[in-house]
C-alpha positions in Angstrom: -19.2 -68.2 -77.8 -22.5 -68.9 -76.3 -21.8 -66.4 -73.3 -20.7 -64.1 -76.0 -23.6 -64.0 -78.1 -26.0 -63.2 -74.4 -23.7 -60.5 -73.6 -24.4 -58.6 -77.2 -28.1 -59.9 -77.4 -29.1 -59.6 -73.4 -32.5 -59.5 -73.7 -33.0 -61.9 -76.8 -34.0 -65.7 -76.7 -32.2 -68.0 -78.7 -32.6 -71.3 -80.5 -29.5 -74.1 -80.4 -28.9 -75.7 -83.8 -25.8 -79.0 -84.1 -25.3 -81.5 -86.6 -23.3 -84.9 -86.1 -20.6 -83.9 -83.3 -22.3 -80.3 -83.0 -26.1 -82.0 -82.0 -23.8 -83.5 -79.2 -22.2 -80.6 -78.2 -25.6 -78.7 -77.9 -27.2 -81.5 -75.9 -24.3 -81.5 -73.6 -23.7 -77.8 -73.0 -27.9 -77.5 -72.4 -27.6 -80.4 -70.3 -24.7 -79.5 -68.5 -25.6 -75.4 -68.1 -29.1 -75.7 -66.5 -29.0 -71.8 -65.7 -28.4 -71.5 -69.3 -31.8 -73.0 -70.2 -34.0 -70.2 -69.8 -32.2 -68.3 -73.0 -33.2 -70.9 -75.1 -36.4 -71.5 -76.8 -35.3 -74.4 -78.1 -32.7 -76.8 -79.1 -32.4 -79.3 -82.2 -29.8 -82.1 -82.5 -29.6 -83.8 -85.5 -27.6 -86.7 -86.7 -25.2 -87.3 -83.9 -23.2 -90.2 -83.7 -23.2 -93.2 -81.1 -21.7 -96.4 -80.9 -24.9 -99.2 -82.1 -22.7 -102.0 -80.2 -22.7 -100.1 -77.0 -26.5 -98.7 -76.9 -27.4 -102.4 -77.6 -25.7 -103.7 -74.7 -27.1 -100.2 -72.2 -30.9 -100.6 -73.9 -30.4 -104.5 -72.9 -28.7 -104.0 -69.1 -31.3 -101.2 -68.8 -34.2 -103.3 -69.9 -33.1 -106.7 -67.6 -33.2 -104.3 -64.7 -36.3 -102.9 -65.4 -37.9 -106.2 -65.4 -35.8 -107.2 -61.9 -37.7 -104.2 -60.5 -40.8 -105.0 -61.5 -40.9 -108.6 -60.4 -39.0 -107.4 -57.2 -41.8 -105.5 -56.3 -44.2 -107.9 -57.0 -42.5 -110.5 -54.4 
């Protein structure tokens, strides 16, 4: 769709809207399409949905090794 709308609109910009499972699917396809990025002026993601019980435990992991880092450097 996104190739699509460039191919009718070559010399327009355009701006990437999703909402739960669509903010995901924007983030992903921006994320995943870096030659892609130029045609966009921006890009909004609003109200997607992630697991609470699995951020928790990456936010945690991510912080303990941040702090293994830090007083591994200091050694």
């Amino acid at each position: 769709m996104v190739e699509e709308m460039m191919s009718e609109y070559p010399d327009d910009r355009f701006i990437a809207v999703g909402f739960s499972m669509g903010g995901n699917i924007v983030v992903k396809y921006l994320g995943e399409h870096e030659q892609m990025q130029t045609r966009f002026i921006g890009a909004i993601s609003c109200c997607q949905g992630y697991d609470i019980v699995q951020s928790v435990s990456l936010c945690i992991h991510a912080q303990m090794l941040y702090l293994c880092l830090i007083f591994g450097s200091m050694m």
